[in-house]
C-alpha positions as CSV (number, residue, x, y, z in Angstrom):
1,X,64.6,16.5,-159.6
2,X,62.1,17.6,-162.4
3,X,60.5,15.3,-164.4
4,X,58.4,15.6,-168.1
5,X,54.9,14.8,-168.7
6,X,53.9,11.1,-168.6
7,X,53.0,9.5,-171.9
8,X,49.9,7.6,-171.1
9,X,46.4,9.5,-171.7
10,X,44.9,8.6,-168.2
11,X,43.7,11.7,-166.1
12,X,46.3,11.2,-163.3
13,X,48.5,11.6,-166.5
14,X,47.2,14.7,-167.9
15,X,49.9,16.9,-166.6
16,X,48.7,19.9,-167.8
17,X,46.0,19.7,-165.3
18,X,48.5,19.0,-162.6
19,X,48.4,21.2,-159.2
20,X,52.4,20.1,-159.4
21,X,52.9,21.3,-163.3
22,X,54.5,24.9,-163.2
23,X,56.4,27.0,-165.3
24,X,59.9,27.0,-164.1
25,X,62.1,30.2,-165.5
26,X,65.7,28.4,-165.1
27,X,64.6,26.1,-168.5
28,X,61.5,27.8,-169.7
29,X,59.6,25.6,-170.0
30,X,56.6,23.9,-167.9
31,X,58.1,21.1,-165.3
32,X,56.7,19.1,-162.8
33,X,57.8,20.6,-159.5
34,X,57.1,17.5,-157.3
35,X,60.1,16.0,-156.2
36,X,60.9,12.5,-157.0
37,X,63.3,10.0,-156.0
38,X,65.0,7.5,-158.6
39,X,63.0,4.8,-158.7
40,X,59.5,7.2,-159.3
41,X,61.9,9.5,-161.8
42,X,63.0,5.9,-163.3
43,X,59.5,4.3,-163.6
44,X,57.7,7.8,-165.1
45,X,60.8,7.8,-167.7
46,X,60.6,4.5,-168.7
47,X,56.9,4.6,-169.2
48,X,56.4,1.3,-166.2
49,X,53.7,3.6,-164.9
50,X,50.6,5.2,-166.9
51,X,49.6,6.7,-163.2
52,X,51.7,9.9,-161.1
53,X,50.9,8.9,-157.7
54,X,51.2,12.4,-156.4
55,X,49.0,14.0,-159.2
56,X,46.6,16.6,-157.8
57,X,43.8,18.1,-160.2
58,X,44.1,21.6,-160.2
59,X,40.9,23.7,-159.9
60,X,41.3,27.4,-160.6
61,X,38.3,27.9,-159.7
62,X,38.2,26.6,-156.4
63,X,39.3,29.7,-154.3
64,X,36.7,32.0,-155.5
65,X,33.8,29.5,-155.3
66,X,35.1,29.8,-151.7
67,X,34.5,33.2,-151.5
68,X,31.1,33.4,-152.6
């Protein structure tokens, strides 16, 4: 189930900076590829949460500062 980006302005609502958010070819667009069930898809929809629980910052970065 795919879900769209959280209205509320709080970091674990920044999608964008999401290790879940991903570009899916089937809609083109950018989805959330963490998979929900009804009541999480229901809650994120209706706005009753301003928090993903399963958001996970994504660093870029991290890998190579790994390597040096």
């Amino acid at each position: 189930m795919e879900t769209k980006k959280p209205t509320a302005k709080t970091p674990e609502a920044d999608c964008e900076h999401c290790l879940y958010y991903d570009y899916d070819e089937d809609v083109e667009d950018m989805v959330c590829i963490m998979n929900l069930d009804e009541d999480e898809y229901a809650s994120m929809l209706q706005g009753k949460k301003n928090r993903c629980p399963y958001f996970r910052f994504y660093d870029e970065y991290k890998s190579v500062q790994k390597q040096i």
